[in-house]
C-alpha positions as CSV (number, residue, x, y, z in Angstrom):
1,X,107.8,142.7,79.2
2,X,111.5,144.1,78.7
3,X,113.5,143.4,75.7
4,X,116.3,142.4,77.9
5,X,114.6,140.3,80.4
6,X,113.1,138.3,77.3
7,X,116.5,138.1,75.9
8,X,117.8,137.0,79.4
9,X,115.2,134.0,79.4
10,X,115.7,132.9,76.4
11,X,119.2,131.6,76.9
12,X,118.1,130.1,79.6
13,X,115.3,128.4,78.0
14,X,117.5,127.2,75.5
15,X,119.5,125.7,78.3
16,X,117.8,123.7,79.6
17,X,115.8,122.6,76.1
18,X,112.2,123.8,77.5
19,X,110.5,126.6,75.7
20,X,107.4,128.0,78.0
21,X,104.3,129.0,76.1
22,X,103.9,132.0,78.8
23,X,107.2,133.6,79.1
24,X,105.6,135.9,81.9
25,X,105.7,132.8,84.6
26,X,109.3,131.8,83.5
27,X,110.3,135.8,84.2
28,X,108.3,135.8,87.7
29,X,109.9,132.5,88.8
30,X,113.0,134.5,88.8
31,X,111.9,138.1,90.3
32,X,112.6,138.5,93.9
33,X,110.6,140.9,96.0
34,X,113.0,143.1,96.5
35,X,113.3,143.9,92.8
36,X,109.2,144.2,92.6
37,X,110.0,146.4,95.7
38,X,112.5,148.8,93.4
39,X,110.4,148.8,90.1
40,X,106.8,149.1,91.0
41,X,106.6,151.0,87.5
42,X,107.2,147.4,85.6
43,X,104.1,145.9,87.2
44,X,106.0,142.7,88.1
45,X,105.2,140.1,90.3
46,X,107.2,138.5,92.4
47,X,108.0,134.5,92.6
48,X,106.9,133.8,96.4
49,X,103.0,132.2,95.0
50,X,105.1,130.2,92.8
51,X,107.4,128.8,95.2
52,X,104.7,127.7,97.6
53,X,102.9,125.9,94.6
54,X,106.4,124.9,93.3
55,X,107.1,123.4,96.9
56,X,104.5,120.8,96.7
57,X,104.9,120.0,93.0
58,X,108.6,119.2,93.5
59,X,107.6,116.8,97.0
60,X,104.8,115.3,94.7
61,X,107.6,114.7,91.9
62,X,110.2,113.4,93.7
63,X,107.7,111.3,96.1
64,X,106.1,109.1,92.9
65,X,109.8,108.2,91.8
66,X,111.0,107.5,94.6
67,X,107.6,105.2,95.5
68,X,108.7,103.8,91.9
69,X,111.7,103.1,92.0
70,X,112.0,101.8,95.9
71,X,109.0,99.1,95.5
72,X,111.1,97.7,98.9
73,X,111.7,100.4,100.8
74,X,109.3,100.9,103.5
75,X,108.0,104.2,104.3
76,X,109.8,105.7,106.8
77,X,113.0,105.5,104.7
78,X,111.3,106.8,101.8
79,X,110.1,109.8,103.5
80,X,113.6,110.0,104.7
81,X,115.3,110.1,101.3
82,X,112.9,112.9,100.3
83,X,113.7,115.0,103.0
84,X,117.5,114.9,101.9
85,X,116.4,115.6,98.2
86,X,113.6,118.7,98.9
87,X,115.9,120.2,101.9
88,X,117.2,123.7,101.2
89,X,120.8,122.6,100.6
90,X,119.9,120.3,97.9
91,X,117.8,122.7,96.3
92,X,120.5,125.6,96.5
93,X,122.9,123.0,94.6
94,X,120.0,122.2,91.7
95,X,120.0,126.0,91.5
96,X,123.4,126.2,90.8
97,X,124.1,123.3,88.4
98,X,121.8,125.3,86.3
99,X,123.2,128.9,86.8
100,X,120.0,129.9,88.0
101,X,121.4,132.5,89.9
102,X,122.7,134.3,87.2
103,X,119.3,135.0,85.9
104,X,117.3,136.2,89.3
105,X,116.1,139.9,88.5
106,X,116.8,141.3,92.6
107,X,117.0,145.3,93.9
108,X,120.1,147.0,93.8
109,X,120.4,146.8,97.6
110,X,119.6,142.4,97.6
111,X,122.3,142.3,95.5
112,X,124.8,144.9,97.2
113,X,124.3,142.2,100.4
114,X,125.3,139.3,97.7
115,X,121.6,138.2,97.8
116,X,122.0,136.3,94.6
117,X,124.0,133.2,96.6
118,X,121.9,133.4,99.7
119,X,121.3,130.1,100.4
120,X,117.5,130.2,101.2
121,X,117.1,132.7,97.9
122,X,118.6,130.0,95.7
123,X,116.1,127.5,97.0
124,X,113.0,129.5,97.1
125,X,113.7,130.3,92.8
126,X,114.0,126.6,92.0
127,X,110.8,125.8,93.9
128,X,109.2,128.9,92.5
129,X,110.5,127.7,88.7
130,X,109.2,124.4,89.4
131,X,105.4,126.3,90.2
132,X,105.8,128.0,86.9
133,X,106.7,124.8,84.8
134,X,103.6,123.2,86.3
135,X,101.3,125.9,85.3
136,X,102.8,126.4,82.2
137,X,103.5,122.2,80.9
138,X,101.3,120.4,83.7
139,X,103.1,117.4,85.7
140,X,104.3,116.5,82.8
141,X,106.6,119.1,81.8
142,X,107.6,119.2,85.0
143,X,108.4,115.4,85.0
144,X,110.2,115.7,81.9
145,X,112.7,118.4,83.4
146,X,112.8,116.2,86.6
147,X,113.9,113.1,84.5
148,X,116.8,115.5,83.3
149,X,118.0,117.1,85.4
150,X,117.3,115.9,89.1
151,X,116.5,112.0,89.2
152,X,120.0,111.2,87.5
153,X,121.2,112.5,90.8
154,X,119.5,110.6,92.5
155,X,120.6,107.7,90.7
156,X,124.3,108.5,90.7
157,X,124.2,108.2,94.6
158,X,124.7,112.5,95.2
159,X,121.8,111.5,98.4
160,X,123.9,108.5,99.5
161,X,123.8,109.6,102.9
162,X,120.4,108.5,102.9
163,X,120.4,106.4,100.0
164,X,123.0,103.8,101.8
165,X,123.8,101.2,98.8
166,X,126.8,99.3,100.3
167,X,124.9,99.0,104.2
168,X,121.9,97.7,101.6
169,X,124.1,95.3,100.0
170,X,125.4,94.1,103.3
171,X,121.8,93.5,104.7
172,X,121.0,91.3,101.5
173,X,123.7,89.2,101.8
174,X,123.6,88.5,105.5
175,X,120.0,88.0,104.8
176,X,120.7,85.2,101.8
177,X,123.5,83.8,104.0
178,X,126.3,84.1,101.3
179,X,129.9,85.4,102.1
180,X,131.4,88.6,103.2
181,X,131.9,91.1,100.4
182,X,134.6,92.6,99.4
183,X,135.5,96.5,97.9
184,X,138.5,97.5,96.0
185,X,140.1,100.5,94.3
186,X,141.2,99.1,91.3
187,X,141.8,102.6,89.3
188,X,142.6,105.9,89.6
189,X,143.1,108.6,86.9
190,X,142.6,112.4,85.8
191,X,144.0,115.3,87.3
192,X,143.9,115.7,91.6
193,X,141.0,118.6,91.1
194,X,139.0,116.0,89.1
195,X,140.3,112.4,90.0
196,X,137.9,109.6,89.0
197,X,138.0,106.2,90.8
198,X,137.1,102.5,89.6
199,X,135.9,100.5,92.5
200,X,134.9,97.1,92.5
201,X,132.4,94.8,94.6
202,X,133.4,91.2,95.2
203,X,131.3,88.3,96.5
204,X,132.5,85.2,96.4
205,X,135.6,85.9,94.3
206,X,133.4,87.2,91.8
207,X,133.1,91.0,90.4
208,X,129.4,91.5,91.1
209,X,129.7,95.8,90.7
210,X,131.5,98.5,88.9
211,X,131.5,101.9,90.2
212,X,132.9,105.1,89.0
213,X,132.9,108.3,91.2
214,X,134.9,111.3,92.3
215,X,135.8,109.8,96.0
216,X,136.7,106.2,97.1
217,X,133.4,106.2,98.9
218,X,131.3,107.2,96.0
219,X,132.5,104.6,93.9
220,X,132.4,102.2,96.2
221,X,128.5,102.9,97.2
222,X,128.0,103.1,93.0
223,X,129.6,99.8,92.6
224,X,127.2,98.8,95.9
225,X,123.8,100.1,93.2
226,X,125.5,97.9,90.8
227,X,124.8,94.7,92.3
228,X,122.0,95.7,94.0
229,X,120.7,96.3,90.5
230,X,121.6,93.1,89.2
231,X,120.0,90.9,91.9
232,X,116.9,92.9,91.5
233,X,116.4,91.8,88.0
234,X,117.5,88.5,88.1
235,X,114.6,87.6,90.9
């Protein structure tokens, strides 16, 4: 292996707190073809095996918590959560919360065409890291780094297009025949490029939900998880 591509790893691995017994997978997880293409001399491979074995690892993850933690949810929404949380897009953004583009080795002419934020490149390394994890750690490692660093997105409502807290609320309510519930802004503070707002959920003239988010809207569906939360575990 090169001195500087262990170096490289290194920091990463000491990012994200994992250390990988075979530093070999952690370096293919991150070596595009076109760099294999460049430096046949290095005997590298390249990440595409990993990425189709990271592909189903991930969907197996994030399938068993969402099966966990939706015991209600039938499954035709789960399936539709998933797709929101394993689709290209979101992948590119886990990527990127984790700087994993600054570590993909790529050719000289990959990274000319600005390669290293294609979209569909980003995606295909954080599948391919999650293949080398699993080979490395098992599911377990692999659920360890998923408890980190992906399902608190989940839970902090990033997937609320699918994950619809506030229409959820409304449903249980209607169902249970109570009153009509209420939202309000009831705080807004930082800076414009990082504004946090306090939203509360009201039923019956009584706070039932706090949220805090970075838009009206995602407070509001946080403060929405809130009581959903609370009536789950008082049943």
């Amino acid at each position: 292996m090169e001195v500087l591509d262990v170096m490289n790893f290194k920091a990463l691995e000491k990012q994200l707190g994992i250390k990988f017994k075979n530093q070999r997978l952690l370096i293919q997880a991150f070596t595009h073809s076109s760099y294999v293409n460049e430096n046949k001399n290095r005997k590298k491979q390249d990440n595409e095996r990993l990425e189709f074995l990271g592909d189903a690892v991930l969907e197996l993850g994030i399938s068993q918590y969402l099966y966990r933690t939706y015991p209600n949810k039938p499954e035709g929404e789960l399936t539709k959560i998933r797709a929101t949380i394993v689709c290209e897009p979101a992948l590119v953004q886990f990527a990127l919360s984790l700087n994993f583009d600054k570590f993909v080795l790529l050719g000289r002419g990959e990274e000319r065409t600005g390669g290293r934020q294609r979209p569909a490149l980003l995606a295909d390394v954080f599948e391919a890291f999650i293949g080398a994890l699993y080979l490395d750690q098992d599911f377990e490692g692999v659920n360890v780094f998923l408890k980190r660093f992906i399902y608190p997105k989940i839970e902090k409502g990033t997937f609320s297009n699918a994950l619809d807290y506030k229409s959820q609320l409304q449903e249980l309510i209607q169902k249970n025949k109570q009153t009509a519930i209420n939202y309000q802004i009831v705080c807004e503070k930082g800076p414009a490029h990082d504004r946090e707002f306090v939203a509360h959920v009201i039923i019956n003239n009584r706070i039932v939900g706090v949220g805090h988010g970075r838009t009206k809207k995602e407070s509001e569906q946080l403060a929405a998880k809130k009581a959903l939360d609370q009536y789950h575990t008082t049943i």
